[in-house]
C-alpha positions in Angstrom: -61.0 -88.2 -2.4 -62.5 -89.3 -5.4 -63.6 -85.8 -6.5 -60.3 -84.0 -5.9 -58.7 -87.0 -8.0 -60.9 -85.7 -10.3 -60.2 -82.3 -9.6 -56.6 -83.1 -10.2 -57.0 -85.1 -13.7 -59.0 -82.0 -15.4 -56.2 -79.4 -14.5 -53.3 -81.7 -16.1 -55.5 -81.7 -19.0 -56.1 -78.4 -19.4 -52.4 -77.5 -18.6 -51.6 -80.6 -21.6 -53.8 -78.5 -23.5 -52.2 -75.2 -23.6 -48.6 -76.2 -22.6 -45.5 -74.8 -24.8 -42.5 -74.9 -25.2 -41.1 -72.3 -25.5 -37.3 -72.4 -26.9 -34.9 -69.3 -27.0 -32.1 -68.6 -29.1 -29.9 -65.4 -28.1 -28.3 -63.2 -30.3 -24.3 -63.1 -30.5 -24.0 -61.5 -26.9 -25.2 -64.2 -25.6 -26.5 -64.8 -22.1 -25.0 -62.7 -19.3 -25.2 -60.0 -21.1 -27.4 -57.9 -18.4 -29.2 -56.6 -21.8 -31.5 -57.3 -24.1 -30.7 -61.2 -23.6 -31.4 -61.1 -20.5 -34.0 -59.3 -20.3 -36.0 -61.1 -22.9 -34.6 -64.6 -20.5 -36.6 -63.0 -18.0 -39.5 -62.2 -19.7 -39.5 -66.1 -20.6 -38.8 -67.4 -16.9 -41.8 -64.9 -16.1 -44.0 -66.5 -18.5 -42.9 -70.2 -17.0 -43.9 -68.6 -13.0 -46.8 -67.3 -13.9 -48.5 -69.4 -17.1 -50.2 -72.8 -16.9 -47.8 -75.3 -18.8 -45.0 -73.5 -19.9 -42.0 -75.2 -20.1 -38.9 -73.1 -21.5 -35.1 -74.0 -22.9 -32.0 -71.5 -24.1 -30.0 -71.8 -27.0 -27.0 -69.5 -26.8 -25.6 -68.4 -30.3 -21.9 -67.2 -29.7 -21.7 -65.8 -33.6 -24.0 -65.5 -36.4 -23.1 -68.7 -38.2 -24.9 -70.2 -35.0 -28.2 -68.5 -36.0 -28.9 -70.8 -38.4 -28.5 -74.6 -36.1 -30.1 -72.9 -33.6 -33.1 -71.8 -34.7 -33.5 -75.2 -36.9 -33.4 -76.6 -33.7 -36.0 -74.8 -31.8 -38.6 -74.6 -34.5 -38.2 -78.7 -34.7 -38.5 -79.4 -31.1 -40.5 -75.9 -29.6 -43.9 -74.5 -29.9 -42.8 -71.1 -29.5 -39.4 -69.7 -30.8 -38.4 -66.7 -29.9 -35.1 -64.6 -31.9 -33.3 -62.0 -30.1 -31.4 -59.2 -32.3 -32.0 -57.1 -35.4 -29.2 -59.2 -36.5 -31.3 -62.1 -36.6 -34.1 -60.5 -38.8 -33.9 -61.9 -42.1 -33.2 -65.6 -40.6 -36.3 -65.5 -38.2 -38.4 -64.3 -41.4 -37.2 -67.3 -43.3 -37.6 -70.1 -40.4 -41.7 -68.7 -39.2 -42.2 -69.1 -43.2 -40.9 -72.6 -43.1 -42.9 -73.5 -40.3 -46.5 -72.3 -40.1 -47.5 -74.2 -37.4 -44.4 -73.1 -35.0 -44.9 -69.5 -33.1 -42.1 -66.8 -33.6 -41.3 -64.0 -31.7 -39.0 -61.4 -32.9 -37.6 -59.2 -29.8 -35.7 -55.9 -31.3 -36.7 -57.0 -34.9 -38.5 -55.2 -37.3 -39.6 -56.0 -41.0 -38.7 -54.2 -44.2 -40.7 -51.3 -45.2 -43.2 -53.2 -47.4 -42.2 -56.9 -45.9 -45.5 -59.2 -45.6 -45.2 -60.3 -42.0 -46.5 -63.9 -41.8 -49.1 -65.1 -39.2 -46.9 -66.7 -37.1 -44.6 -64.1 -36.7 -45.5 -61.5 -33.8 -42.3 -58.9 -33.7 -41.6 -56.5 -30.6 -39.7 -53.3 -31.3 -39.3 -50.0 -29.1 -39.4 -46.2 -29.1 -35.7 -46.4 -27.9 -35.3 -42.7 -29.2 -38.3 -42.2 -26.1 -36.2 -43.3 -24.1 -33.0 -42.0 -25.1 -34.8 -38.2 -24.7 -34.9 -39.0 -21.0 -31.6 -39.6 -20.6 -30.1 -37.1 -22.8 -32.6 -34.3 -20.7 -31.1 -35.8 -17.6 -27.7 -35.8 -18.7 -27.9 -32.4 -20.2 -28.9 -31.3 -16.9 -26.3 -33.1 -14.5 -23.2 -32.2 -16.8 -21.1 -30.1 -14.5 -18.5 -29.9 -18.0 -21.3 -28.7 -20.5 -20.3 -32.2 -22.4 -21.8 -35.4 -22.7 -20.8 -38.4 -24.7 -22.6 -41.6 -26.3 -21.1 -45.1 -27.3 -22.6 -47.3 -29.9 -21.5 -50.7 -30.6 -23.0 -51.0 -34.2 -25.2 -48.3 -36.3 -28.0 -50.4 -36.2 -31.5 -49.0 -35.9 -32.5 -49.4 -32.7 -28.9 -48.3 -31.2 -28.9 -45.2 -33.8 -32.4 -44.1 -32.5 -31.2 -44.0 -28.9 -28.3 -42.0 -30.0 -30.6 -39.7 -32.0 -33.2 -39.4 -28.6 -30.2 -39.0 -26.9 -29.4 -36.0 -28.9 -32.7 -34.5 -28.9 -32.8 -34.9 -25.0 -29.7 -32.6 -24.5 -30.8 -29.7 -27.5 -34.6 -30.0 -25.6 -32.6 -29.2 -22.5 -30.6 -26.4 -24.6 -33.4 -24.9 -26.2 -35.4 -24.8 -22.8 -33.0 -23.3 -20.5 -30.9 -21.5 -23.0 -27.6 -23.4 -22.4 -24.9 -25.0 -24.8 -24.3 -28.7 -24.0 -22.9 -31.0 -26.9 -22.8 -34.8 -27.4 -19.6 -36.1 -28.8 -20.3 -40.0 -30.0 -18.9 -42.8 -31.1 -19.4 -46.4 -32.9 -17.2 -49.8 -31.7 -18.2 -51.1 -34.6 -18.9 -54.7 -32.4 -21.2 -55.4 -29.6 -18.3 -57.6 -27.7 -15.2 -55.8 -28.5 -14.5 -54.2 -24.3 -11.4 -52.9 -25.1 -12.5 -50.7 -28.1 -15.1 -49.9 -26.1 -13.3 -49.0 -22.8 -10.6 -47.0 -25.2 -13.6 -44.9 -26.3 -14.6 -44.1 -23.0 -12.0 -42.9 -22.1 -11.4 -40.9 -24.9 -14.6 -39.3 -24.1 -13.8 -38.9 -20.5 -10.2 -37.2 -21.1 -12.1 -34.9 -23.8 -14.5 -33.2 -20.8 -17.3 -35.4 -20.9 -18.4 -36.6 -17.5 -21.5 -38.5 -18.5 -21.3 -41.0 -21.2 -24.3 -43.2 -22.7 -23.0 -46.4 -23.4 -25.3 -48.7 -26.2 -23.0 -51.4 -25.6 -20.6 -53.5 -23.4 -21.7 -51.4 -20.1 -19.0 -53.1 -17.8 -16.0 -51.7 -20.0 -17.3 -47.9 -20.0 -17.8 -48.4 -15.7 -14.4 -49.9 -16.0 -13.6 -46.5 -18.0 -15.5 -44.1 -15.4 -13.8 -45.8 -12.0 -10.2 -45.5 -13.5 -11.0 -41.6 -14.2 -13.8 -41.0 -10.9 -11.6 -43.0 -8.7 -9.0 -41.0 -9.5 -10.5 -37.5 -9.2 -12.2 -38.3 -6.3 -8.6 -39.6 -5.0 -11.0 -43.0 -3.7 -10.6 -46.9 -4.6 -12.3 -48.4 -7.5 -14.6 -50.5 -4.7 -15.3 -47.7 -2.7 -19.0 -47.7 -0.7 -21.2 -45.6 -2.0 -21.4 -43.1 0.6 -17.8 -42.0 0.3 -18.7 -41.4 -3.7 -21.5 -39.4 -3.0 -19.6 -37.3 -0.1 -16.9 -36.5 -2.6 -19.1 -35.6 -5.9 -20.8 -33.2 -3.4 -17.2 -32.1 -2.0 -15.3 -31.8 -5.6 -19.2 -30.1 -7.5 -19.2 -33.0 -10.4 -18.1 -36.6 -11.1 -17.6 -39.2 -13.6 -21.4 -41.3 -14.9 -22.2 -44.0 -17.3 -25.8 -44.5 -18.4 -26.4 -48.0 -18.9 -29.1 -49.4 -21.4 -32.2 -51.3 -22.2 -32.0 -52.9 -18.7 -32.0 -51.2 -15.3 -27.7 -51.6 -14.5 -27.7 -48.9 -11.9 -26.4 -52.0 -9.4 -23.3 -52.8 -11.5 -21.7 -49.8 -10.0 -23.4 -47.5 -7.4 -22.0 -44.1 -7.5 -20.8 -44.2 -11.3 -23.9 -45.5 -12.9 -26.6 -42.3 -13.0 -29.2 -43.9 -14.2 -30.1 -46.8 -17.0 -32.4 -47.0 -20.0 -35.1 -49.0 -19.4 -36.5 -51.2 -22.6 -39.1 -54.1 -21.4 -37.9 -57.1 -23.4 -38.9 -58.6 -20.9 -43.0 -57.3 -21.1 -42.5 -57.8 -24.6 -41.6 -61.8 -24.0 -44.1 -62.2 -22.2 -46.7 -61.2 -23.5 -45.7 -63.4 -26.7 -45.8 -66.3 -24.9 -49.3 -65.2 -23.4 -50.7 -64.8 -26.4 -49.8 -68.1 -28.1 -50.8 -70.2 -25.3 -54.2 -68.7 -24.8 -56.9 -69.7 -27.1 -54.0 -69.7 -29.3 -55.0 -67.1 -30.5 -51.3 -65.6 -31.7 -50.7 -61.3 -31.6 -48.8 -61.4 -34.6 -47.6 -58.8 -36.2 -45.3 -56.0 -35.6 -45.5 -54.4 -32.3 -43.8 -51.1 -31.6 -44.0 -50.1 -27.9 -42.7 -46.8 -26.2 -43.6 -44.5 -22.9 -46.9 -44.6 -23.7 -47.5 -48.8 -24.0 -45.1 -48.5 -20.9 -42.4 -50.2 -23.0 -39.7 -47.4 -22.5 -38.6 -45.8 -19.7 -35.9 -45.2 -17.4 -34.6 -46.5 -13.9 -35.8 -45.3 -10.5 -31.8 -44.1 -10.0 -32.0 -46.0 -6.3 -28.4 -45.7 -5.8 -28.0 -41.8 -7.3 -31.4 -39.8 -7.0 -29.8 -38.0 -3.7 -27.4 -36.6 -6.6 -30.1 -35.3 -9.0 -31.9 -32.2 -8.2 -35.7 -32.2 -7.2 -36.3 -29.8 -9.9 -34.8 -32.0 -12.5 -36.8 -34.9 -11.6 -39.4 -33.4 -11.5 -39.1 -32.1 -15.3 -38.5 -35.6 -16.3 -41.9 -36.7 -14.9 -43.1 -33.4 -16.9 -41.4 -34.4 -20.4 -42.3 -37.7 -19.8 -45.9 -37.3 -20.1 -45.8 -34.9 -22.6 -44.0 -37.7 -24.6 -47.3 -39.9 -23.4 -49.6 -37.6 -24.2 -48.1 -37.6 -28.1 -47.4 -33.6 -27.3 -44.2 -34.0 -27.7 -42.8 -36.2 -30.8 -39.1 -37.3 -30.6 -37.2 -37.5 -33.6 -36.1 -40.9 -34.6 -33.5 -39.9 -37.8 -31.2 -37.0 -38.6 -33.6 -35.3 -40.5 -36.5 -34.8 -37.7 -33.5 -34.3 -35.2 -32.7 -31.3 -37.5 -36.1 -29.6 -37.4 -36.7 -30.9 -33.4 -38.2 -27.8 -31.1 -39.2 -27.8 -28.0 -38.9 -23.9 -27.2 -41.9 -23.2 -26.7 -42.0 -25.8 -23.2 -43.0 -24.2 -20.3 -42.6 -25.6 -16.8 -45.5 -25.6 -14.8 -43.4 -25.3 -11.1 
């Protein structure tokens, strides 16, 4: 008895020893967003499961004047703080230089080209243009209308470089199987504004796309793609999955969203084809991991894409009987070509306008 009192006293120490807290402050989308917020939430409930001591809180930030109060309240009160949003970028800078001896952890934020990061400060960002590639390649090839649309909310960097992957995804398609698929876009101009963004889906729709990106309020461009699928198909918005399948064999196409940085394919089996997959969520964690062990903190900017297994896509649970075996199966190929660094995706205009993949060759 006396030695598992014993047993017990050493492991609250060592758990008083290396316990945070761990305090984090959302970006204006707040939680619920089944996003980035999210997903970085559940990198942080991981880290609380699976880490000795961890002890976590929320701060939810409904505009960017809340930036500010909230952060000055988590860097008073937490050990770690992490900031979600490029928005954020130039805030979370400010506060980690302010207080040395508080952790930050920047997820989607990147410094300024030449911008001393300090030691404190570890910042996650991804190869979403890695990601968008996929996508664009599978939407290139499931487009029975030869057109294929993608929403932004603002031109931010990370939103611009999925539209730019995207891009490159459907002219690798083009330039590999000699077809003619285009991309029609278009900006919000707001991360929360659904009715802008279900107006622009449906502009898309109604101009002959039938798969549309969305890199921002997915729930109003599913909205979008029932009214129009539901319709075509002559089916209710909540019909089962089953029925939606039978008629996009019976009509030969549908109506898709692709949702983004978090797998949405259950917000709408039938209409969503597939989802971007950032891990926020890895990146959170492994934050938190570093700053509570030997505290000794990764800081530092961190960029992580297919090949740190930071980017990818969904496993399509509710649509893969859709999508050819061929299709995925050049996915998987283009995928590790992407690992491999054979194959460099264009993250800007420029390299988008000198991007060629002609010379790929199938091995099936």
């Amino acid at each position: 008895m006396k030695k598992l009192l014993v047993l017990m006293l050493a492991v609250i120490m060592v758990v008083n020893m290396f316990g945070l807290k761990v305090i984090m402050v959302t970006d204006a989308g707040g939680l619920g967003d089944k996003s980035f917020n999210d997903g970085t939430w559940a990198g942080v409930q991981m880290a609380v499961e699976q880490l000795p001591g961890i002890e976590a809180e929320i701060l939810i930030s409904k505009e960017q004047t809340d930036y500010v109060p909230n952060l000055t309240n988590a860097a008073q009160n937490g050990d770690v703080v992490i900031g979600v949003g490029f928005m954020m970028a130039d805030v979370l800078f400010n506060f980690a230089m302010q207080y040395p001896d508080t952790f930050f952890i920047g997820i989607d934020i990147e410094p300024s080209p030449n911008q001393v990061i300090p030691s404190n400060l570890a910042l996650y960002t991804f190869k979403e243009e890695e990601g968008g590639f996929l996508l664009g390649y599978l939407a290139a090839s499931m487009t029975k209308t030869n057109e294929v649309g993608f929403i932004g909310g603002l031109e931010i960097p990370p939103v611009k470089r999925y539209e730019i992957g995207y891009r490159a995804g459907v002219e690798a398609f083009n330039q590999i199987k000699g077809e003619n698929v285009t991309v029609i876009t278009g900006y919000v101009g707001s991360f929360t504004d659904s009715s802008k963004t279900k107006q622009i889906a449906l502009s898309h729709y109604n101009h002959g796309a039938d798969i549309v990106f969305t890199g921002v309020t997915t729930a109003a461009v599913i909205d979008a793609a029932k009214e129009v699928g539901s319709s075509f198909y002559g089916l209710p918005d909540n019909a089962p999955l089953n029925q939606i399948i039978d008629k996009y064999f019976e009509k030969g196409r549908g109506y898709f969203v692709i949702g983004y940085d978090m797998d949405q394919d259950y917000m709408a089996p039938g209409y969503v084809l597939t989802s971007s997959r950032k891990k926020v969520d890895v990146a959170a964690f492994e934050g938190i991991r570093s700053a509570l062990y030997d505290r000794n903190f990764n800081s530092g900017h961190h960029v992580l894409g297919i090949e740190e297994e930071g980017m990818g896509i969904s496993l399509m649970k509710y649509t893969k009987g859709m999508v050819p075996n061929e299709v995925v199966a050049e996915l998987v190929f283009l995928e590790k070509l992407v690992k491999d660094g054979e194959v460099n995706i264009p993250k800007n205009e420029a390299e988008l306008g000198s991007f060629d993949v002609s010379n790929i060759n199938f091995p099936f």
